[in-house]
Structure formats: C-alpha cells, structure tokens
C-alpha positions as CSV (number, residue, x, y, z in Angstrom):
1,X,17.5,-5.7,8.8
2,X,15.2,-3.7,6.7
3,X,11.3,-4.3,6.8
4,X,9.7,-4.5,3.3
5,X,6.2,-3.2,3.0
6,X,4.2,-3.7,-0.7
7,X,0.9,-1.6,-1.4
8,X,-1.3,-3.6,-3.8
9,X,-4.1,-2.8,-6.3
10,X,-5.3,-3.5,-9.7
11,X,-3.1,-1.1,-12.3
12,X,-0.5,0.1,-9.4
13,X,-1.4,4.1,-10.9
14,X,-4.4,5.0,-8.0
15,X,-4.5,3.5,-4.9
16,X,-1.3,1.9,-4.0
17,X,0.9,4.6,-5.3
18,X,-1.2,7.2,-3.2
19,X,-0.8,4.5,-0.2
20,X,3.2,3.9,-1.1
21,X,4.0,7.9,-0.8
22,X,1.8,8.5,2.3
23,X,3.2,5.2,4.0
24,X,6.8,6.6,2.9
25,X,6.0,10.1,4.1
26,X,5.0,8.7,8.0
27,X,8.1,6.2,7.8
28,X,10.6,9.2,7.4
29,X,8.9,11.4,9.6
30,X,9.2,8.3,12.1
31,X,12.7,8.3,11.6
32,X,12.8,4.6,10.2
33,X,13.7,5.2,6.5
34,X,16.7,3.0,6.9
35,X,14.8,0.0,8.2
36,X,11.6,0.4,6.1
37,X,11.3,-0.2,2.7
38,X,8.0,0.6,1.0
39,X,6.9,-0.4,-2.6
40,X,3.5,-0.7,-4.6
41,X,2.3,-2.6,-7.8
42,X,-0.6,-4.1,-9.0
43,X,-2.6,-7.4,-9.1
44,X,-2.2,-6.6,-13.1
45,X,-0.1,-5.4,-16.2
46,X,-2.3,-3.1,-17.9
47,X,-0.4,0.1,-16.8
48,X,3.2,-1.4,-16.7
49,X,5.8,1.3,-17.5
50,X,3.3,4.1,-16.8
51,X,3.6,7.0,-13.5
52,X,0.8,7.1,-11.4
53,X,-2.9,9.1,-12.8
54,X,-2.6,12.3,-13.0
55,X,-5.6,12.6,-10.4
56,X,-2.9,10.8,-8.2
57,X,-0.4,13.1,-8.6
58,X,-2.2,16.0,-8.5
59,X,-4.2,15.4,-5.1
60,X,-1.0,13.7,-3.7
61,X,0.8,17.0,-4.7
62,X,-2.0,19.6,-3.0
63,X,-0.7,17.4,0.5
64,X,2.2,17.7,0.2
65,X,3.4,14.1,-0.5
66,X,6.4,13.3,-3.6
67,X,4.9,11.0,-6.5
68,X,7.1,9.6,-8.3
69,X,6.2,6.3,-9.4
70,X,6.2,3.9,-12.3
71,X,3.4,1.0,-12.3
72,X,4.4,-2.7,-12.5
73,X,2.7,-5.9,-11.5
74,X,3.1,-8.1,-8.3
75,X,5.1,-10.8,-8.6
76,X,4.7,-14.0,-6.6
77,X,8.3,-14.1,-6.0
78,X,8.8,-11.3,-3.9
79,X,6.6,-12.9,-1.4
80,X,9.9,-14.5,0.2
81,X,11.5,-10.5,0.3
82,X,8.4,-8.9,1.8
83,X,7.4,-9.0,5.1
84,X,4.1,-7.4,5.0
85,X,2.1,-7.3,1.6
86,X,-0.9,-4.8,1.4
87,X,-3.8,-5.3,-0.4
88,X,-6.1,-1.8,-0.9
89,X,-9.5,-3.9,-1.3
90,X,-10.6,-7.6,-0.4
91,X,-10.7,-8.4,-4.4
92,X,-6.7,-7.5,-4.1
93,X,-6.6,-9.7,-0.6
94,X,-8.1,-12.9,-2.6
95,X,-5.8,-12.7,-5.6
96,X,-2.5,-12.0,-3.8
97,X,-3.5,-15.0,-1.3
98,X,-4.1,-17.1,-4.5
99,X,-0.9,-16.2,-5.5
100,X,1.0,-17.3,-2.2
101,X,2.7,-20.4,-2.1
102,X,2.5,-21.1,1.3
103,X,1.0,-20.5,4.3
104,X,3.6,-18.3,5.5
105,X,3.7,-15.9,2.4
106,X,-0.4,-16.2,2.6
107,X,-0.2,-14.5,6.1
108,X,1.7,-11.6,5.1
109,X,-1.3,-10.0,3.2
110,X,-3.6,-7.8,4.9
111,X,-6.2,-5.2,3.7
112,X,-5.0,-1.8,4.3
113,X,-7.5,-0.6,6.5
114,X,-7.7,-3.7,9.0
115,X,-5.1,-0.9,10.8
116,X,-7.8,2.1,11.2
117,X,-9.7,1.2,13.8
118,X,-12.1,3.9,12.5
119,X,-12.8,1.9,9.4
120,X,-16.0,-0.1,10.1
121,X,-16.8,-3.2,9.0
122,X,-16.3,-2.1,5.1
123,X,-12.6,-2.1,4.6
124,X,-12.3,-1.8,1.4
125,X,-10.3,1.7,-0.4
126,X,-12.7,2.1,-3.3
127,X,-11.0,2.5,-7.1
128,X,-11.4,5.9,-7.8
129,X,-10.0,5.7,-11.7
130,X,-13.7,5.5,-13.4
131,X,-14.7,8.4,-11.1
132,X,-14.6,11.9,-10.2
133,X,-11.2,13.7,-8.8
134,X,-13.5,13.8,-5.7
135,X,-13.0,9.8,-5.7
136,X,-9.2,10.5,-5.1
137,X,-9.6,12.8,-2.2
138,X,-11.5,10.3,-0.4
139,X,-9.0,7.5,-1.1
140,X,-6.1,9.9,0.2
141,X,-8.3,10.0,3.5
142,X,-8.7,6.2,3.7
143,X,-5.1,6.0,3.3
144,X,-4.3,8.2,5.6
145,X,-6.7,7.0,8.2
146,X,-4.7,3.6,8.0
147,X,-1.2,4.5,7.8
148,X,-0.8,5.8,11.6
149,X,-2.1,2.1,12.3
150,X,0.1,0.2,10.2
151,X,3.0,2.1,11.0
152,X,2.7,1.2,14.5
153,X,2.0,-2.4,13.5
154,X,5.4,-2.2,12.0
155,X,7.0,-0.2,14.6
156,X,6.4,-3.4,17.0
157,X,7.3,-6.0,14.0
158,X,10.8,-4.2,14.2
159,X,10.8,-4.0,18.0
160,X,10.7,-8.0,17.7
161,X,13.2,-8.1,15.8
162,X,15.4,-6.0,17.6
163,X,14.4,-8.2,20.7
C-alpha cells in the first residue's frame, strides 16, 4: 500500500515544490519510490497552472534535485488519500487544520520541521518569494535539515503497516 505525503504552502511555486523534490530525491535514494508517493500544492490559487519560481528551479538545479512542477491548490478532499500532510509554516498548519473535517484528517498535518531536531523552537520555513535568491538557499537548507527526519518518520509508518 503506497504512503501519500503532500508538502503545503501559500502559491505551491517556493517552498513546497523545493520540499516535494528534496523529499522525492531521499525517498528514491531510500529505495521506497514504490511505496511513497510525494506531492505539493498550496493553501491558495493564485499560481494555479504555473511551474515553480525560477529562484526554485534554479537553486534546486545547482543541488542537483529535478523540478518539474506545476502549482495547484490543496483540496480538502484529498485529506481521505493522504496519509501525512505537510504544512511549511504554522500559518499553513492553521489553514489546512481549518480545512479538515475530522479529527482524524486534522492529525495528519504537521509542520515540516517538527522532524529536525536541530530546528529550535521557531519551526517555521520562511517565504522567500518577496526576497533575495539568498532566501531560497536558506529554505533548501531547512528542507533539507527536515527531510532525513520525516523520512524516518515514514520509514516506521510503513514498518506498521507492514506489521
């Protein structure tokens, strides 16, 4: 059974796209591409249809991580098709909890980096889009930061499963 995974921010073209193609990267180089499924979007429309910012792409590119990606909005719906729903900042975390119909689907969103234990007390990614390219470097190394921790959070979400 495949494990669905959904980054969240505001226009899906900064943060989660950057945080759905790092997450992807560590899930194949884990070996579990055929039981993880990642995906982003945002809490919002305005950038429907579009691929990520070109600050995205181009300090997603200089790692070495793919981005291709097209921006679309959350959906409540999917709650019931995703098993874990992350939100990049606690303003994310308070819509997509609003937008939960039950207790159940509320529990499946966390903040991205609740899994780096390096994080601190502030775990919020911070939107780089009104900022400098600079912005987008640091976001790449929150994202990264957290992704080692989530996928290990996953890892033992499948092992239960599997159990």
């Amino acid at each position: 059974m495949t494990f669905r995974v959904c980054f969240v921010c505001t226009g899906n073209i900064c943060r989660s796209p950057m945080a759905e193609s790092v997450f992807r990267a560590r899930v194949a180089e884990a070996g579990l591409e055929g039981l993880v499924e990642v995906d982003s979007a945002g809490t919002g429309d305005w950038h429907e249809g579009e691929g990520a910012d070109p600050r995205t792409v181009a300090v997603l590119d200089e790692h070495g991580y793919g981005s291709d990606h097209v921006a679309r909005r959350f959906e409540p719906s999917w709650f019931g098709r995703l098993d874990l729903v992350i939100a990049l900042d606690t303003g994310h975390l308070k819509a997509l909890r609003r937008l939960a119909t039950t207790e159940e689907d509320a529990r499946k969103v966390r903040l991205l980096r609740s899994y780096d234990p390096a994080a601190g007390a502030d775990l919020d990614v911070p939107d780089p889009y009104y900022g400098a390219r600079d912005g987008f470097a640091e976001c790449l190394e929150m994202v990264e930061g957290a992704s080692e921790g989530l996928l290990a959070a996953v890892r033992e979400r499948l092992e239960g499963r599997a159990a």
